[in-house]
C-alpha positions as a printed NumPy array, in Angstrom:
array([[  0.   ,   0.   ,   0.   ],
       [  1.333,   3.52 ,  -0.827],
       [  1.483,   6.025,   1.605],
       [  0.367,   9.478,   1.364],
       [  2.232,  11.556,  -0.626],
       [  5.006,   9.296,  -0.867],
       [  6.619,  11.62 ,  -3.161],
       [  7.138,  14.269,  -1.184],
       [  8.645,  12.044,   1.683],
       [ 11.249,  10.542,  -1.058],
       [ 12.271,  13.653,  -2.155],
       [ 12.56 ,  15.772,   1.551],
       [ 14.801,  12.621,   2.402],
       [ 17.255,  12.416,  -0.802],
       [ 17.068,  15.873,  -0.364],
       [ 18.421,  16.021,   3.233],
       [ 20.358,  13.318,   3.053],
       [ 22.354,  15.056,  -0.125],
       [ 22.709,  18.328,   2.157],
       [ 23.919,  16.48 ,   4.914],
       [ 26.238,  14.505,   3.442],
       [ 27.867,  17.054,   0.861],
       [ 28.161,  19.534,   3.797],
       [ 29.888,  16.967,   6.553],
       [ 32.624,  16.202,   2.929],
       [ 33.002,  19.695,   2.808],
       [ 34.069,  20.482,   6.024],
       [ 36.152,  17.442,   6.384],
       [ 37.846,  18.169,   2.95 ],
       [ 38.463,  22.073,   2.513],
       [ 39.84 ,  24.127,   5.305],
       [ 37.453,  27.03 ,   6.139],
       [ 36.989,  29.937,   3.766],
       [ 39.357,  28.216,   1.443],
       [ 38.688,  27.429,  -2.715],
       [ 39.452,  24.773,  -4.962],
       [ 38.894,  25.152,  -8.509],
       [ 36.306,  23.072, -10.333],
       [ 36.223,  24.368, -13.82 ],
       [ 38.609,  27.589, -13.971],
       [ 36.787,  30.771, -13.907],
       [ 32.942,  29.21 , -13.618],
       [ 32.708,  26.994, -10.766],
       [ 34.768,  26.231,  -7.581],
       [ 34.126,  24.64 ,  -4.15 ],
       [ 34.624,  27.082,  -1.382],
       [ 33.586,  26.051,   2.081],
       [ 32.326,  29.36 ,   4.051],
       [ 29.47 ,  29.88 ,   6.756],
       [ 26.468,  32.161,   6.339],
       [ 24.935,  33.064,   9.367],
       [ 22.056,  34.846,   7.695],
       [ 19.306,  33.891,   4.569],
       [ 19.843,  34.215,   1.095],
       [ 22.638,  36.333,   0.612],
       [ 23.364,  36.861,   4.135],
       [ 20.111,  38.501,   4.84 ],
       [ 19.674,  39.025,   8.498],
       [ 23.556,  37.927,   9.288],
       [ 23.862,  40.427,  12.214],
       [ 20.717,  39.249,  13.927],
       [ 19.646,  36.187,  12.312],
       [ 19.47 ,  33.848,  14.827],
       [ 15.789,  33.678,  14.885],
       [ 16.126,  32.374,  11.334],
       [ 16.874,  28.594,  13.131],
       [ 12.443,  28.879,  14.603],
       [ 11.588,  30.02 ,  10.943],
       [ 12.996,  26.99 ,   9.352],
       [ 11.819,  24.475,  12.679],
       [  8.458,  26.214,  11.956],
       [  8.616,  25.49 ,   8.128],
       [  9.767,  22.546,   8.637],
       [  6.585,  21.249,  11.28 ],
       [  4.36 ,  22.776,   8.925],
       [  5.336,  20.96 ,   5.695],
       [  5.198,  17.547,   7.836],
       [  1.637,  18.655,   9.413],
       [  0.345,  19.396,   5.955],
       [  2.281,  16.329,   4.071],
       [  0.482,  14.117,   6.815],
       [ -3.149,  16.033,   7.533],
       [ -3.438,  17.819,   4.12 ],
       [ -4.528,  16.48 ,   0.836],
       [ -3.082,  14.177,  -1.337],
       [ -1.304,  16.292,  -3.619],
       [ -0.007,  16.029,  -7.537],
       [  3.486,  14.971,  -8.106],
       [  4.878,  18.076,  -8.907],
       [  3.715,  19.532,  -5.609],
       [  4.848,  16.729,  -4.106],
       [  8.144,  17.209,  -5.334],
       [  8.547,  21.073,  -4.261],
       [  7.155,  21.045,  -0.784],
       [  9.462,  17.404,  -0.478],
       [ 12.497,  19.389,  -1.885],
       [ 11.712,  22.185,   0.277],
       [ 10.83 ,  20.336,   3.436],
       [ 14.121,  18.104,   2.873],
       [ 15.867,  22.159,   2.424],
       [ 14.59 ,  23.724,   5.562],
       [ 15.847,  20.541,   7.974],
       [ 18.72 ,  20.746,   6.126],
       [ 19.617,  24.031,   6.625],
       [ 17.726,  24.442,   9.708],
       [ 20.365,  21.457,  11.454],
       [ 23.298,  23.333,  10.733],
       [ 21.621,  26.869,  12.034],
       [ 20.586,  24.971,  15.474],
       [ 23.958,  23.282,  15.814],
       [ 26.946,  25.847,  14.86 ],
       [ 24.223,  29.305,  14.178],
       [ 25.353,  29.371,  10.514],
       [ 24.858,  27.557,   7.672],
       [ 27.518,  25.538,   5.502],
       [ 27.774,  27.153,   1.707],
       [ 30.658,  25.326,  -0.914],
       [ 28.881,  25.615,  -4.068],
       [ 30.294,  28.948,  -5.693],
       [ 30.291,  30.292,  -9.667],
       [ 32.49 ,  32.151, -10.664],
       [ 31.201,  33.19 , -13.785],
       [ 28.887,  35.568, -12.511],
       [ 28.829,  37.793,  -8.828],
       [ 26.559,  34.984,  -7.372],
       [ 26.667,  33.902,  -3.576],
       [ 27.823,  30.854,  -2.208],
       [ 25.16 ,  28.263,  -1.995],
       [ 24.418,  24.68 ,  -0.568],
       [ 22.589,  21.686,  -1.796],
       [ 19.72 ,  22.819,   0.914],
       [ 19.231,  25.791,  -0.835],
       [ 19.497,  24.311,  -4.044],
       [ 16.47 ,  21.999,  -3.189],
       [ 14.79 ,  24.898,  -1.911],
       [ 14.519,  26.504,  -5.213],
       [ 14.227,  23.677,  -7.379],
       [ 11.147,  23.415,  -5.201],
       [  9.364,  26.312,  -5.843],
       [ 10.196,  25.541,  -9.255],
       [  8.443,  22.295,  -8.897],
       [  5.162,  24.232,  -7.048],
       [  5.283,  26.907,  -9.735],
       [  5.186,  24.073, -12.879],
       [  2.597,  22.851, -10.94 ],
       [  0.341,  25.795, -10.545],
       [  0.296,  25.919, -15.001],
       [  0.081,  22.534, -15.414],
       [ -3.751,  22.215, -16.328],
       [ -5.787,  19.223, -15.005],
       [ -6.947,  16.082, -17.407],
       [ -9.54 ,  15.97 , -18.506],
       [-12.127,  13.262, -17.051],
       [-13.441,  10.813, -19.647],
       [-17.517,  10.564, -19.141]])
């Protein structure tokens, strides 16, 4: 028997598990604030911490950003479990961004900041993580979702 919006479970787990394990590689690998070079000029790995939100939003007093994401985080379990069954392509985004707020929301309850590696060069861009990665790719998901029109029924 399938459970309720199975999808969205698979994908907030790949999804944190992903975050989880790139970050711990990370900060094993590279020392902090340090770079190495992926593709010259486009993309490197550079292991820094962000104690604020997307592009350090909130980094001088952003420690109330760890109750946002617990809150997100409840909330996307209370509405994956109570709610309705939903499509697959919301069950992707609110898995992806479920699995992007624990993700993200682990590393701001234990150290206050969030591991970022993922860095291009190409373009002024700032340093991401996998989390946030999912996180976007979700809305993504919700917003393909939101245009995709319904089949019709047969009568």
């Amino acid at each position: 028997m399938k459970s309720k919006n199975y999808l969205l479970w698979l994908a907030a787990i790949l999804s944190l598990i992903t975050d989880r394990l790139t970050k711990y590689w990370i900060v094993k690998t590279i020392p902090f604030k340090a770079s190495w070079v992926f593709i010259p000029g486009l993309f490197n790995l550079t292991y820094v911490r962000n104690k604020g939100a997307a592009w350090s939003l909130f980094s001088d007093n952003g420690s109330w950003l760890r109750w946002l994401s617990l809150a997100v985080s409840l909330g996307l379990v209370a509405f994956a479990l109570w709610g309705p069954v939903l499509k697959r392509w919301e069950q992707a985004g609110w898995g992806l961004i479920l699995g992007g707020a624990i993700g993200n929301g682990i590393d701001r309850f234990i150290d206050g900041s969030v591991v970022d590696f993922i860095e291009f060069r190409l373009f002024e861009f700032p340093v991401f993580n996998i989390a946030d990665t999912s996180i976007n790719i979700g809305i993504i998901c919700l917003l393909i979702a939101s245009f995709r029109q319904p089949k019709p029924r047969k009568s």
